[in-house]
TIVEX-774608 format. One line per field, with one value per atom (N, C-alpha, C): residue number from 1; atom name; x negated, z negated, y; chain; residue in one letter. Coordinates in steps of 0.02 Angstrom, whole numbers, plus 32768, in hexadecimal, padded with zeros to 4 digits. Layout:
nr: [NUM, ...]
atom: [CA, ...]
X: [X, ...]
Z: [Z, ...]
Y: [Y, ...]
kette: [A, ...]
rest: [A, ...]
This chain:
nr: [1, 1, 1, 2, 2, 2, 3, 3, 3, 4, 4, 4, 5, 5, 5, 6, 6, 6, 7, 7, 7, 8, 8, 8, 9, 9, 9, 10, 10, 10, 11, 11, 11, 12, 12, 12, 13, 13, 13, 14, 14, 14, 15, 15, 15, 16, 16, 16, 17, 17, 17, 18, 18, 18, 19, 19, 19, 20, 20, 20, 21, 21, 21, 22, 22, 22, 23, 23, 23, 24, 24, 24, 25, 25, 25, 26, 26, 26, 27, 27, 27, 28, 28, 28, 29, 29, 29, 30, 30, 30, 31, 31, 31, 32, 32, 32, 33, 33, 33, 34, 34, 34, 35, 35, 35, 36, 36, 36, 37, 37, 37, 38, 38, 38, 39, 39, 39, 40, 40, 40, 41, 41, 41, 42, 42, 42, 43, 43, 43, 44, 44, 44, 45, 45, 45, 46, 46, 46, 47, 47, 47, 48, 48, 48, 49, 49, 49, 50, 50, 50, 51, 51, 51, 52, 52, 52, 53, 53, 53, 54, 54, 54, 55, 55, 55, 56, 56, 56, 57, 57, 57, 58, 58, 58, 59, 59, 59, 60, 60, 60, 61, 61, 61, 62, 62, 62, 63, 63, 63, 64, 64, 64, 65, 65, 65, 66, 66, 66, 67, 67, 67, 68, 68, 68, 69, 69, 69, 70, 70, 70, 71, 71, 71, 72, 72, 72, 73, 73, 73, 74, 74, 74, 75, 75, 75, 76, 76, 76, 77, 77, 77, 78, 78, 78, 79, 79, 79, 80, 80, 80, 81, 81, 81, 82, 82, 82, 83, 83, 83, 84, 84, 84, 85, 85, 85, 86, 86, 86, 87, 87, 87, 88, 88, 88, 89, 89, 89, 90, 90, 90, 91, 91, 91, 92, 92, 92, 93, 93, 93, 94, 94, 94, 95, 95, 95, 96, 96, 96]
atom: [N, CA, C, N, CA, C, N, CA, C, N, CA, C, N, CA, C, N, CA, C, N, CA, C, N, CA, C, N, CA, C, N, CA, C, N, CA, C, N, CA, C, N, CA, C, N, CA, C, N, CA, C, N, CA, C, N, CA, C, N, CA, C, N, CA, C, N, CA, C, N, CA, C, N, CA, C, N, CA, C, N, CA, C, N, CA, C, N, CA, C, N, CA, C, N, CA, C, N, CA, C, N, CA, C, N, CA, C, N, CA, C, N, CA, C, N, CA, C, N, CA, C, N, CA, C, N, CA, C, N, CA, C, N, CA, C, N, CA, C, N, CA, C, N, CA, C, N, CA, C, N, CA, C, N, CA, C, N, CA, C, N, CA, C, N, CA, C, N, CA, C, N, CA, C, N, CA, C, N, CA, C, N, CA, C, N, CA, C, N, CA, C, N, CA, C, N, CA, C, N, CA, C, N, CA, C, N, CA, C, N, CA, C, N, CA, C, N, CA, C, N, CA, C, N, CA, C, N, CA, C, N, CA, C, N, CA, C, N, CA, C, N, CA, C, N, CA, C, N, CA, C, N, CA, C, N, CA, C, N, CA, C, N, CA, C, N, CA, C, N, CA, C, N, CA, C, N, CA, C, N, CA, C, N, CA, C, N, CA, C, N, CA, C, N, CA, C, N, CA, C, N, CA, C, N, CA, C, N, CA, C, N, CA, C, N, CA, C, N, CA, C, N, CA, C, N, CA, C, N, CA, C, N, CA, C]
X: [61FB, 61FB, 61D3, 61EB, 61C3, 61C9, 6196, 616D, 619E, 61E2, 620D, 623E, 6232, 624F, 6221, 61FB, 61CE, 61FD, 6200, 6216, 6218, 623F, 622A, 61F6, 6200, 61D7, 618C, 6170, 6134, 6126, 614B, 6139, 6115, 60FA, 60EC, 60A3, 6062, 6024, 601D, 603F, 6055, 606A, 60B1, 60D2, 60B6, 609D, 605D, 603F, 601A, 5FCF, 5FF2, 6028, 603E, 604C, 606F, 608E, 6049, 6023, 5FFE, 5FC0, 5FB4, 5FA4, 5FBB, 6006, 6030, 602D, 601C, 6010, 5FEB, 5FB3, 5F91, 5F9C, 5FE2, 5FE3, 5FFD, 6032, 6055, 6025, 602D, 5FF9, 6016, 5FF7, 601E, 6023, 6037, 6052, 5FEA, 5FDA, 5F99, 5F53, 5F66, 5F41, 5F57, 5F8C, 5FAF, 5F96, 5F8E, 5F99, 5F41, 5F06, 5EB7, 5EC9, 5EE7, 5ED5, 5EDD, 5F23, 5F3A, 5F29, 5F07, 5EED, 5F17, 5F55, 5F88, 5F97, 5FBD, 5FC8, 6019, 601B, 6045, 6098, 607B, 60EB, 60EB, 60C1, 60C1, 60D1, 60B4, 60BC, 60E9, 60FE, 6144, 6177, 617D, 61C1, 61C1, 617F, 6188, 6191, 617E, 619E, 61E0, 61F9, 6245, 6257, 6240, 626D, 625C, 622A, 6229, 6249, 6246, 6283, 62A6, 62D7, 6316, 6325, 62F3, 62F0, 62E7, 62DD, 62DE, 628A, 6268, 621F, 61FC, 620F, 61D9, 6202, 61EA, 6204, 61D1, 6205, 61DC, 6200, 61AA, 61AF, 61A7, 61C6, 61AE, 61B2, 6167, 6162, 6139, 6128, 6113, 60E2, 60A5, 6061, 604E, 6063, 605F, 60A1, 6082, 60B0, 60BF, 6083, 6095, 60AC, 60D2, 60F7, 60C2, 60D9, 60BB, 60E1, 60DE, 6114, 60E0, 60F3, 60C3, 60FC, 60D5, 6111, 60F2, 6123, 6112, 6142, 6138, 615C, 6189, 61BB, 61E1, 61E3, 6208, 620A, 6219, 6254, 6272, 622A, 61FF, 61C5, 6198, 6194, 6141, 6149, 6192, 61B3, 61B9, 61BC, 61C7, 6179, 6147, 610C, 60E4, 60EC, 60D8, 60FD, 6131, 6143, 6131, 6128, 60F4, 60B2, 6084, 604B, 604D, 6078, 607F, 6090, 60C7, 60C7, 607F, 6056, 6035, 5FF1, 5FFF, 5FCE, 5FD3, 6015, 602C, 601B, 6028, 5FFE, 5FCA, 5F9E, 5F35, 5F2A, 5F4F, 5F3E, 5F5E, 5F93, 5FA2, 5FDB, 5FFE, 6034, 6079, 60A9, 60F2, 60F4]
Z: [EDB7, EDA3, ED63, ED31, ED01, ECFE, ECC0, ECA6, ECB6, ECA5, EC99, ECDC, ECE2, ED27, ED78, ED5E, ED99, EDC6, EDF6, EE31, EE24, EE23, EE28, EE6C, EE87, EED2, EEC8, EE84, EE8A, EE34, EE1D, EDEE, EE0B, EE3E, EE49, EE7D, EE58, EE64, EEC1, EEE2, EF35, EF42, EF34, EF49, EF67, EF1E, EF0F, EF31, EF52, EF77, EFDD, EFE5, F03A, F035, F00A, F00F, F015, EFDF, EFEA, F026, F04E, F07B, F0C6, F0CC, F0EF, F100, F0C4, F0B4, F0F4, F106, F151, F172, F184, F1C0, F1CD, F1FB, F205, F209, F1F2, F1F6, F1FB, F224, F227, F1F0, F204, F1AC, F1AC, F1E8, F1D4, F1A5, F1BE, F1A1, F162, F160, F102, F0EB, F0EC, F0CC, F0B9, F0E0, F0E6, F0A8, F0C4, F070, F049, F046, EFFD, EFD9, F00E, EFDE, EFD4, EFEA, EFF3, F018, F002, F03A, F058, F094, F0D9, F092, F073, F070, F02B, F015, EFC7, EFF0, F018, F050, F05B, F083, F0A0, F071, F040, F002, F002, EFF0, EFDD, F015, F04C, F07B, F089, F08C, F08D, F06A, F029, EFF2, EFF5, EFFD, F022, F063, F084, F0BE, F0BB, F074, F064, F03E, F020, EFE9, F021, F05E, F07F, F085, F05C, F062, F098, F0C7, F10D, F134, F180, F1AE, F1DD, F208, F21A, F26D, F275, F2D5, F2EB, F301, F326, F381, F387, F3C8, F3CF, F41D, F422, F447, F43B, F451, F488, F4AC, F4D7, F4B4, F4AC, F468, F41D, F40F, F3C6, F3AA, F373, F376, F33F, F341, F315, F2F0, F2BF, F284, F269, F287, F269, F23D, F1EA, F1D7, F1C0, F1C4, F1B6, F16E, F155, F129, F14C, F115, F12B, F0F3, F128, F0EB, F0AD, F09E, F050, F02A, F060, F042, F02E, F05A, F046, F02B, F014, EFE2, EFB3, EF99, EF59, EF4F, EF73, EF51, EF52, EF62, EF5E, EF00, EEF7, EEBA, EE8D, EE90, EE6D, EE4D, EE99, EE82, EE62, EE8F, EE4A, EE03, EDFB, EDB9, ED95, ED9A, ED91, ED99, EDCB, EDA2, ED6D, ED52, ED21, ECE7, ECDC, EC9F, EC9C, ECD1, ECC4, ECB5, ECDD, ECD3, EC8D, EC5F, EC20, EC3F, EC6B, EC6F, EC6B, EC54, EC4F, EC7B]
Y: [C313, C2CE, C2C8, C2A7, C290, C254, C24B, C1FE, C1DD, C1DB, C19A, C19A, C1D6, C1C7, C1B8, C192, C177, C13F, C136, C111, C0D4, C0A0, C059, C053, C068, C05D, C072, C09F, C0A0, C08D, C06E, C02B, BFFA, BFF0, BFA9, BFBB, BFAC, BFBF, BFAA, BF7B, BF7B, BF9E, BF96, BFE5, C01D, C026, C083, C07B, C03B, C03C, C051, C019, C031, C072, C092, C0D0, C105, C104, C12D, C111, C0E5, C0D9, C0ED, C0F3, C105, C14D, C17D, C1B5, C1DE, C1AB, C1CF, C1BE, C194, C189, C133, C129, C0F3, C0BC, C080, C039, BFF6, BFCA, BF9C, BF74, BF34, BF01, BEFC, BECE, BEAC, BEE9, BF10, BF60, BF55, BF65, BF6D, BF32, BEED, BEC7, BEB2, BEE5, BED6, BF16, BF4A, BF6E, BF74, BF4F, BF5A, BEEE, BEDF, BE9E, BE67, BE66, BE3F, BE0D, BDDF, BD90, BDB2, BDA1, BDBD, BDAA, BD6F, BD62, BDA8, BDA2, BDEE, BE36, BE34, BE87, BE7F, BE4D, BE55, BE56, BE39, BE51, BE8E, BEB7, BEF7, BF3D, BF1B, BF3D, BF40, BF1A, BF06, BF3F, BF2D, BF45, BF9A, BF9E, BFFB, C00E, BFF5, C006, C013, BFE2, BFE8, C00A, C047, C079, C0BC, C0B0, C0DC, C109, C0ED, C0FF, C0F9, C0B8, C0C6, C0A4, C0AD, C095, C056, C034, BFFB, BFED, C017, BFFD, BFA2, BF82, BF4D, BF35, BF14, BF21, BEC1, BECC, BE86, BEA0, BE8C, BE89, BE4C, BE3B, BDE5, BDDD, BDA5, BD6E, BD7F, BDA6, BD9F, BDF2, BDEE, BE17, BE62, BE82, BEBC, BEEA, BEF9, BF29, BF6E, BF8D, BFE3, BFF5, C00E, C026, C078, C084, C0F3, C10D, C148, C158, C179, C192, C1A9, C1F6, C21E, C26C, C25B, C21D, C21B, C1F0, C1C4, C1AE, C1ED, C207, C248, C271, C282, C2B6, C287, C25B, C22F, C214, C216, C214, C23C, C281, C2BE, C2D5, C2D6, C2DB, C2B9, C265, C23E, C263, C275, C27F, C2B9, C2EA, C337, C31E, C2F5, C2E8, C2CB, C28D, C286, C2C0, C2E9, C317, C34F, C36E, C37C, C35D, C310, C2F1, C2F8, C2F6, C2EF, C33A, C368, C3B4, C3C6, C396, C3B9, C3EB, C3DC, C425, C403, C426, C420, C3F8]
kette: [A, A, A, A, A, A, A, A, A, A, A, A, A, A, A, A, A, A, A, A, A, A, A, A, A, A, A, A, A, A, A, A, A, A, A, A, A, A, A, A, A, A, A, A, A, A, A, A, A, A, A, A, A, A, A, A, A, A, A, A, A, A, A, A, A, A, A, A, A, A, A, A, A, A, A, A, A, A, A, A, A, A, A, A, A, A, A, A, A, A, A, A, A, A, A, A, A, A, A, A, A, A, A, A, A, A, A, A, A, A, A, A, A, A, A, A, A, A, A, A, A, A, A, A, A, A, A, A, A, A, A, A, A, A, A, A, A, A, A, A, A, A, A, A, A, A, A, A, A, A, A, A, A, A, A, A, A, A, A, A, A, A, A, A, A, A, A, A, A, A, A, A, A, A, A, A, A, A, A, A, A, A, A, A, A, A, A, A, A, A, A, A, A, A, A, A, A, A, A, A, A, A, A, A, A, A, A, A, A, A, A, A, A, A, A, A, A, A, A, A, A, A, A, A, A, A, A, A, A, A, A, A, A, A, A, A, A, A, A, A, A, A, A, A, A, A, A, A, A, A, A, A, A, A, A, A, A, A, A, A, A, A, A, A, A, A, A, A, A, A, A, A, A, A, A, A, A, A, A, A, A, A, A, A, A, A, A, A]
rest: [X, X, X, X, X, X, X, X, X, X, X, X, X, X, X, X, X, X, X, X, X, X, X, X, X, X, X, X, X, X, X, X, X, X, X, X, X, X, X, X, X, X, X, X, X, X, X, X, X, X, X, X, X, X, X, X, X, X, X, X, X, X, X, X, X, X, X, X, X, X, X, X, X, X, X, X, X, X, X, X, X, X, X, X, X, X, X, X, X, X, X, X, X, X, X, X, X, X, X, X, X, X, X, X, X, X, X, X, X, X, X, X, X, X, X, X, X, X, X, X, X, X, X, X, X, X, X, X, X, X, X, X, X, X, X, X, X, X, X, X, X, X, X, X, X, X, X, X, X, X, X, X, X, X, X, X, X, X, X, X, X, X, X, X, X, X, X, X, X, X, X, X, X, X, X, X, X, X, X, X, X, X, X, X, X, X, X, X, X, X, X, X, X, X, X, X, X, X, X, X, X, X, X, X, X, X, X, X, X, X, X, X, X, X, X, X, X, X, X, X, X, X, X, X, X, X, X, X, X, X, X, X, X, X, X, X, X, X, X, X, X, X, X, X, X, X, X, X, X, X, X, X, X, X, X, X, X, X, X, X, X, X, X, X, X, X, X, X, X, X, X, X, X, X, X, X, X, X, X, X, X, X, X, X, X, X, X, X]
């Protein structure tokens, strides 16, 4: 992967932040949304919109009443930001 061919999906400083959050391990919406600093309706667009890129997956369950969404990566996610960060370390290290 190079510079210009970076992902729309990790154009967008949210995006980058669930994904690489996701990275250790599946989390629910309310988790994602304490770390990456976000109001619930901004997360949720961009979840959507990674789902539908095939980057993570999304368990839902009901706790009592109220409902709960864990979302996890997926292989095409942790292989597409594993190549990210290799690329990006190619630029800081100065290599092809």
């Amino acid at each position: 992967m190079e510079l210009h061919e970076i992902p729309a999906v990790f154009q967008s400083r949210l995006r980058l932040a669930v994904v690489a959050a996701l990275m250790t391990g599946p989390k629910d919406f309310t988790t994602l949304t304490k770390l990456t600093d976000s109001t619930p309706g901004n997360l949720g667009k961009q979840m959507e919109l990674l789902e539908a890129e095939g980057y993570l997956s999304c368990q839902k369950e009901l706790l009592g009443r109220r409902p709960r969404s864990t979302y996890a990566l997926t292989e095409t996610g942790r292989e597409s930001f594993r190549a990210y960060v290799q690329m990006l370390e190619r630029i800081v290290g100065g290599q092809p």
